[in-house]
N, C-alpha and C positions, 0 to 999 in steps of 0.2 A: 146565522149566529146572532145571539143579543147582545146587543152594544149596552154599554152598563155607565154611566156618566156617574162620577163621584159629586155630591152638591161640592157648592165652593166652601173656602172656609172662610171665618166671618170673624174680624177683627174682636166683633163684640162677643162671639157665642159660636153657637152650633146649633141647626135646624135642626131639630129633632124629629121634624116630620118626613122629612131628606133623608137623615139619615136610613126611616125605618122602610122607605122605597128600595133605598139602596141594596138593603139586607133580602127582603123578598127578591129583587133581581139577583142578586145575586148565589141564593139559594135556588132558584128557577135553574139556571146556569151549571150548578152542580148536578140536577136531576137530568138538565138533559147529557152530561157527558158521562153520569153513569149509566144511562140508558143506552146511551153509543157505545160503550165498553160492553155492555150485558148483548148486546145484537151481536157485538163482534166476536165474543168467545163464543156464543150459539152459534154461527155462522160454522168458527172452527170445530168444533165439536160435533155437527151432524155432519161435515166433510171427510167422512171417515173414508177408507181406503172400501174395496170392492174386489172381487177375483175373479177372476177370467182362466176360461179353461177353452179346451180347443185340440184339434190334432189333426195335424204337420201331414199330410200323402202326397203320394208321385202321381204324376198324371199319366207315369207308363201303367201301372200295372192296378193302380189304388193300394199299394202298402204302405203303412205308416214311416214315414222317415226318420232317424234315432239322430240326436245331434245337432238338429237345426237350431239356430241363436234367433232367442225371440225377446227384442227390446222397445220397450217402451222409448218412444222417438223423444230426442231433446233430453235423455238422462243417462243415469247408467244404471237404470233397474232392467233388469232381465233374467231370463233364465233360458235351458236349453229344454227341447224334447226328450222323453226318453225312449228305451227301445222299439214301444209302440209308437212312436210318433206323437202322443200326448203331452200337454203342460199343463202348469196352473201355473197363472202371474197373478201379483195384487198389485191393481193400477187406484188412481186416485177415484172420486166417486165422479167427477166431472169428466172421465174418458180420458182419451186422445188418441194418438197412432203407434199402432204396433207393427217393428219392421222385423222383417221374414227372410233371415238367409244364410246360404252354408255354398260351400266350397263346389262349383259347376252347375248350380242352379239360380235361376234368374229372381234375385231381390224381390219381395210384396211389402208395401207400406199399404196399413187395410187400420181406417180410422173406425174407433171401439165402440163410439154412439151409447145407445142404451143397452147393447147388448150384452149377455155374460157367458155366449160362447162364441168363440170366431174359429173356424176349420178356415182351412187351407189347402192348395192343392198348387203343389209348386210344379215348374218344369224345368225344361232343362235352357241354360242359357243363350239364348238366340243367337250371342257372338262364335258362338263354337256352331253352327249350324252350316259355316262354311267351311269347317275344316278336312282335310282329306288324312282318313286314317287308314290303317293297315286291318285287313278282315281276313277273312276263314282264307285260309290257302298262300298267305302271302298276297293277295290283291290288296290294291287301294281303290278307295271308293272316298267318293263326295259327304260326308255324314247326312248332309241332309236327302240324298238319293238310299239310305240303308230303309229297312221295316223293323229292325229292333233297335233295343238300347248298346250305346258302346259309349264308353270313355276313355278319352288318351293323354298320356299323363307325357310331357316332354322330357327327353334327358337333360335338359338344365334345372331341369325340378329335383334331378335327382343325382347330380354328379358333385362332391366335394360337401358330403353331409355326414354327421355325425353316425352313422347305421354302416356294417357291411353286407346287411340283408336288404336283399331290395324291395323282398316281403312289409319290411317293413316301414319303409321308405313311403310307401303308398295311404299312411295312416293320414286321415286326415284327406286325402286328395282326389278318393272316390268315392262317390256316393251309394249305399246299400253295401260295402264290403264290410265286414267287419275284420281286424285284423289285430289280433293277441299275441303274446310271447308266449311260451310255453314253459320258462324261468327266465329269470331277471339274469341270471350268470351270460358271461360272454361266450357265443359260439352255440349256442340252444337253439332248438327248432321256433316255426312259426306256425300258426293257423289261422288260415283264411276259410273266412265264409262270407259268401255272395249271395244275398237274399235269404238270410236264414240257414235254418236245419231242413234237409229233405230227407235224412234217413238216420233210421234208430240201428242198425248196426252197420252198415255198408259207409263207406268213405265220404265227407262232405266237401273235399276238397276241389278245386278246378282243375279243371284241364291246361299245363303252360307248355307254349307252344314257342318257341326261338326258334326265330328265322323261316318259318313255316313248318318246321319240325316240332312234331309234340315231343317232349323230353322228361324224365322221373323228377318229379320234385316232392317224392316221398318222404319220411321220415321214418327212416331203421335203427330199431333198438334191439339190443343187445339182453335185456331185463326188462321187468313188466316196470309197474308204478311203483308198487312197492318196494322194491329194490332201486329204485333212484332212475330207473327209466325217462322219468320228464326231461332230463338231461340232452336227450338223443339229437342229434341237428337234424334239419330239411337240407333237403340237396337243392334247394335255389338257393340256399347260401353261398353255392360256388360259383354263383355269376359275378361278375364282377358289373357296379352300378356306375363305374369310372366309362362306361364301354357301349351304354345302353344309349340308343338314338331314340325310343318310342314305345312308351308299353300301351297295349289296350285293353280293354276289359269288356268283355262281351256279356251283356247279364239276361237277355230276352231269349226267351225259347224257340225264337227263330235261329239265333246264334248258336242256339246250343248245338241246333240240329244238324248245323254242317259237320260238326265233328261227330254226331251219332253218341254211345253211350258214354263214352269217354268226355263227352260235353257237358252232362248233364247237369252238374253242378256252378257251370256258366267257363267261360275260357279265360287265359290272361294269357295276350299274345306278347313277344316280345321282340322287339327288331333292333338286334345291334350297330353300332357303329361300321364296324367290321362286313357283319352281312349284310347288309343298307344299299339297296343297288344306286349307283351316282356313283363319281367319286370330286374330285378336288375342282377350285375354279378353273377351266382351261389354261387361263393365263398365268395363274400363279403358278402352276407347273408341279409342284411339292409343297406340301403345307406338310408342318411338323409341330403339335402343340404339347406343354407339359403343363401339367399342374399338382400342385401339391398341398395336405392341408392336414393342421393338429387339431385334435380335440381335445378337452380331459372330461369327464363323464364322472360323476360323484352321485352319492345313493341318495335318492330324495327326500327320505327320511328312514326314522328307526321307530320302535314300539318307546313309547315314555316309559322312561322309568321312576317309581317309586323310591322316595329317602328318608321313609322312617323304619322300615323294619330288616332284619337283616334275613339269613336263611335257618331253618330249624321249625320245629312243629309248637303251636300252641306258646307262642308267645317265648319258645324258651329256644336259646340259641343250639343248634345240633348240626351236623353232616348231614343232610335231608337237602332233596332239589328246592323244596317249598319254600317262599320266601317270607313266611307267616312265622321268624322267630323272634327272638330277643329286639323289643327299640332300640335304637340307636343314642337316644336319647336319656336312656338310661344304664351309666355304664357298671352299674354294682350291683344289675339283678339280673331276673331271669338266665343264670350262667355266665353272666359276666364280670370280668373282674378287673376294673381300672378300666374298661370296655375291650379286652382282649380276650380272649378266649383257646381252648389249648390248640395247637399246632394241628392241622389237619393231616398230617404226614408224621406225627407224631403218634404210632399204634406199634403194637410190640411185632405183630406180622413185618413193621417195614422200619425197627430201629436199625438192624443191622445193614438194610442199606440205606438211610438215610440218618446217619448219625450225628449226623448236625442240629436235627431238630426235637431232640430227646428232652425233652422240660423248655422247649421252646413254647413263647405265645405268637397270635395272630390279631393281628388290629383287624377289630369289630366294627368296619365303615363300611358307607358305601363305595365303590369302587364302577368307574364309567369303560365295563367291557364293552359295549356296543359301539359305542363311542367312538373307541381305539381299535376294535377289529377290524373294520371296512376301512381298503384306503381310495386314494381316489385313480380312477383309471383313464384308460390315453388311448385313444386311435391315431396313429398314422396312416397319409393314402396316399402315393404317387401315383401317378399313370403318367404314360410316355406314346403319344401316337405320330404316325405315319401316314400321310393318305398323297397318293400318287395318283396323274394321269396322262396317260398316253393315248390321244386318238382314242377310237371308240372303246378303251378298253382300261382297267382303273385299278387300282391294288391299295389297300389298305393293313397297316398295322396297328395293333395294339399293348402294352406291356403295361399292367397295373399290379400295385405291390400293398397289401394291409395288412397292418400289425395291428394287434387290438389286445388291448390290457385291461382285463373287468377290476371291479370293483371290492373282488377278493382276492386275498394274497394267491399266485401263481398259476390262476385263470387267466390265461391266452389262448388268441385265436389271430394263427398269420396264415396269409393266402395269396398264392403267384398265380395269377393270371394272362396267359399268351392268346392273342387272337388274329387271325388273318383270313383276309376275305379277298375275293378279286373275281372282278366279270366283264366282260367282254361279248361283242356284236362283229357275227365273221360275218363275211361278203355274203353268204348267201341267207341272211337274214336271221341264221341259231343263234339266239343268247344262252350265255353262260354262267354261272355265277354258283360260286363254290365261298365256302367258307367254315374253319374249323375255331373251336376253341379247348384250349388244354389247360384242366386245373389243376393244383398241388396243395392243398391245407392241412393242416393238423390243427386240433384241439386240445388245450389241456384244462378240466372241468373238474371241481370238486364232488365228492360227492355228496348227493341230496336226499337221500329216501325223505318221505315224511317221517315226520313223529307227532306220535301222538301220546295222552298220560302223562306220564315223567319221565320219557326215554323214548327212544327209536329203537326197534329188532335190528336193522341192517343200518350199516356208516351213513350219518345226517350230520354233516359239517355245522349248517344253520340252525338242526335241535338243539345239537350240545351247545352252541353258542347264545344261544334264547335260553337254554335251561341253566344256564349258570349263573348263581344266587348273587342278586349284590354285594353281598359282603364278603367273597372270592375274587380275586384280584389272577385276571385271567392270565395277565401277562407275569404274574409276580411267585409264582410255583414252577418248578419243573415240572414238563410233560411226559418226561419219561423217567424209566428207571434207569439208573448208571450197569447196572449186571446184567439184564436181560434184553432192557430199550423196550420194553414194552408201555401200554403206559398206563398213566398213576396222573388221579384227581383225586376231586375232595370229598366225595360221596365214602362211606364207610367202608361198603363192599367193594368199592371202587368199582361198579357197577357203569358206570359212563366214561365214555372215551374223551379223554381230555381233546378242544379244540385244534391246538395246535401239535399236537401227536398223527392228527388227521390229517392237518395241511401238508407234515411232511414225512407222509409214510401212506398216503395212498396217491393214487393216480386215476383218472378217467379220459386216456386217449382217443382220438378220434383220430385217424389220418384219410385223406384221402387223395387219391388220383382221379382223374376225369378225362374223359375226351369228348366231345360234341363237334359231329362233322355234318355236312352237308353239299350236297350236288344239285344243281336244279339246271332241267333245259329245258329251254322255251323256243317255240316258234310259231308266228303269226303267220295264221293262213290265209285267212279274211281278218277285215274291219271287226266282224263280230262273232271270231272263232279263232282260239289261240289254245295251243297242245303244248300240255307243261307236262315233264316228269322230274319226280324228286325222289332223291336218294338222302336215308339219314341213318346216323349212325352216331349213339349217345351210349357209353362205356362208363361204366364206375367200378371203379376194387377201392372198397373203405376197408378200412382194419381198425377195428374197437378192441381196446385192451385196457379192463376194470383191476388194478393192481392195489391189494390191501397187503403189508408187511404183518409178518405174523407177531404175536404176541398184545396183539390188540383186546379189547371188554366188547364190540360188537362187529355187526356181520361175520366172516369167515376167520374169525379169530382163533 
């Protein structure tokens, strides 16, 4: 810095040679602190950001990992992988660390230097290499003594959560599964896939295996897509998740191969409470635990809606699905008049049964059906267990109870589930271990066909309620007619079924009964020879019943 001295002042005068020192320093002064400001917005200015790209594989197999969170250390910029295991981040130009990690794989902090691609190649958590999981057959095994990949998900991961599917429960918690709904409604199927697609028509699903027993966790429909088929449930929906001790996930090709073709898609074994060979601590003699828990569940969003044009063609207000008519904005044109417009149930076909509405108007607004249609929905889950033990021999119960209320009017889904297990070791060294489980569910589901254009061919609860024009006030018409009950919108032809004509005058039941038993004897003959046979036995009678009331505008009208 230059020190800048003012001359003194001088009773008689003023140095004017002093002074003109003064001015040069002090213009020096100025030059070098715009030159300090000119270095430092170049500094910022060539500091531009950079982008890094890269992709995320498994050290089992080299496939791209989907999902993995990849953050710039010290911020909160990041981003995820996608399906291939690829990213792009834009980090600063001067680098730093980018950390590497997802749900059973072991964290990478891997500092960026000058580089502008960083790969990856993660593994699996070193802490879980001591853990003892359940394998092909019912055996446990040391994880780090297996030759392929498995992951095992604990039943406290998964008891007293908002889901009655245990399907679904698993989101997030394994790695390489993918796991989808098959509709947002309550009581719908699930799909799982484990390392991708292996086949263009044949099944991609796994193999689940409770209790040592392989069990159907198919999905039966009643109608194809078109007909509202998405709708149809999985039968591992009727496990109960209040009940589960241990799932595991087999995904390597060694795994597969204990179970033969039925593997081939990878396995998800599952060890219940119930069938769980142990039973209670000696000394505590009986243990007896409950628990209980609410949800509410509400829709995560809705499509935005537009609020300047009502419904009608070409700018002018009409009976038409299209919402391209008359502004709102302007209530003395394009057919409107004071912004009202004539009664849509006002046509000489329906004066004489709606004769209230003969020279009536309708206000020309926007109106928030979507808004108001969805309400918000509720799970409840009790379970009640038992676990005994007597000497080498051990008895367990279970009773779990859900009621599940979706997020559309009069979608439910309630399920009783009974389970009892018990095994035992006689004197001459046969163990035993049996154990059954009995389901009872019904579904009640609306119906969904697609739609597409301006209408659905068969009953689509969620078209007619997306195709219903803003300026139709969903809740504010009758649905039906008062002489026939059939029903009556605002389309001309009355060509669409009104929403709420749909909610209560169709039906799409599910019921179902279940049993899942099982027998297992074991006897050890050697240290390293042990003869097991197993007896199983997995029963379903569902009863699907698609009920439309007649006098409807679509499907079997």
């Amino acid at each position: 810095f230059l020190m800048i001295r003012r001359p003194p002042r001088s009773t008689q005068g003023v140095s004017w040679a002093a002074s003109d020192v003064y001015k040069r320093q002090l213009n020096i002064l100025m030059l070098r602190i715009l030159l300090v400001s000119f270095l430092f917005l170049a500094s910022n200015l060539w500091a531009q950001d950079r982008t890094i790209t890269g992709n995320v594989s498994s050290d089992e197999d080299g496939s791209g990992l989907p999902g993995v969170n990849v953050i710039l250390q010290g911020t909160t910029v990041g981003t995820t992988t996608d399906v291939n295991g690829s990213y792009s981040l834009d980090v600063p130009s001067d680098g730093g660390t980018l950390v590497f990690s997802f749900i059973g794989l072991a964290s990478q902090e891997i500092a960026i230097g000058a580089r502008s691609v960083v790969d990856v190649v993660m593994s699996s958590d070193v802490e879980e290499l001591q853990e003892v999981v359940v394998t092909a057959l019912g055996i446990t095994k040391e994880k780090a003594a297996l030759g392929y990949a498995v992951t095992s998900v604990g039943g406290e991961q998964l008891e007293a959560r908002p889901e009655a599917d245990i399907a679904r429960l698993l989101r997030g918690k394994v790695p390489g599964v993918d796991i989808t709904s098959q509709s947002g409604v309550t009581g719908t199927g699930t799909n799982i896939i484990i390392r991708g697609y292996t086949s263009i028509s044949g099944s991609n699903q796994p193999l689940f295996v409770l209790d040592g027993v392989p069990i159907d966790a198919s999905t039966y429909r009643d109608r194809g897509f078109t007909s509202g088929g998405a709708t149809a449930s999985s039968r591992f929906l009727d496990l109960d998740p209040n009940n589960v001790a241990e799932i595991s996930v087999l995904k390597g090709l060694a795994a597969t191969v204990l179970y033969g073709e039925a593997g081939r898609n990878g396995v998800i074994l599952i060890t219940t409470k119930t069938g769980k060979i142990g039973g209670a601590n000696v000394n505590k003699g009986v243990e007896v635990s409950f628990s209980q828990s609410y949800f509410v569940n509400k829709v995560a969003s809705v499509p935005d809606d537009q609020d300047q044009y009502g419904n009608g063609w070409q700018n002018r207000a009409a009976a038409a699905f299209s919402n391209w008519g008359a502004p709102f904005n302007q209530p003395n044109r394009n057919g409107l008049t004071d912004g009202t417009i004539k009664h849509p149930y006002d046509r000489s076909v329906w004066n004489a049964v709606f004769p209230q509405y003969v020279g009536a108007r309708w206000k020309y607004q926007a109106y928030d059906n979507l808004q108001n249609f969805f309400v918000d929905g509720s799970q409840q889950n009790t379970s009640i267990g038992i676990n005994a033990q007597v000497g080498a021999s051990s008895i367990k119960a279970n009773y779990g109870w859900t009621k599940d209320m979706g997020y559309v009017p009069y979608n439910q889904y309630k399920k009783h589930n009974f389970s009892l297990g018990a095994n035992t070791q006689l004197a001459n060294g046969l163990k035993i271990n049996a154990s059954f489980n009995y389901i009872e569910s019904s579904t009640v589901k609306p119906p969904l066909a697609p739609s597409r254009n301006s209408n659905s061919t068969q009953v689509s609860l969620f078209g007619n309620v997306m195709y219903t024009p803003r300026s139709w006030n969903l809740f504010g018409m009758e649905y039906e007619r008062p002489d026939t009950h059939g029903s009556v919108y605002y389309r001309s032809n009355n060509g669409m079924q009104h929403p709420l004509w749909t909610l209560h005058n169709t039906r799409d039941n599910d019921d179902v009964n279940r049993f899942i038993g099982n027998l297992t004897l074991s006897y050890e003959i050697a240290d390293f020879l042990n003869l097991t046979y197993r007896i199983g036995l997995d029963r379903t009678n569902q009863a699907m019943n698609y009920m439309i009331n007649k006098n409807g505008v679509q499907g079997y009208a």
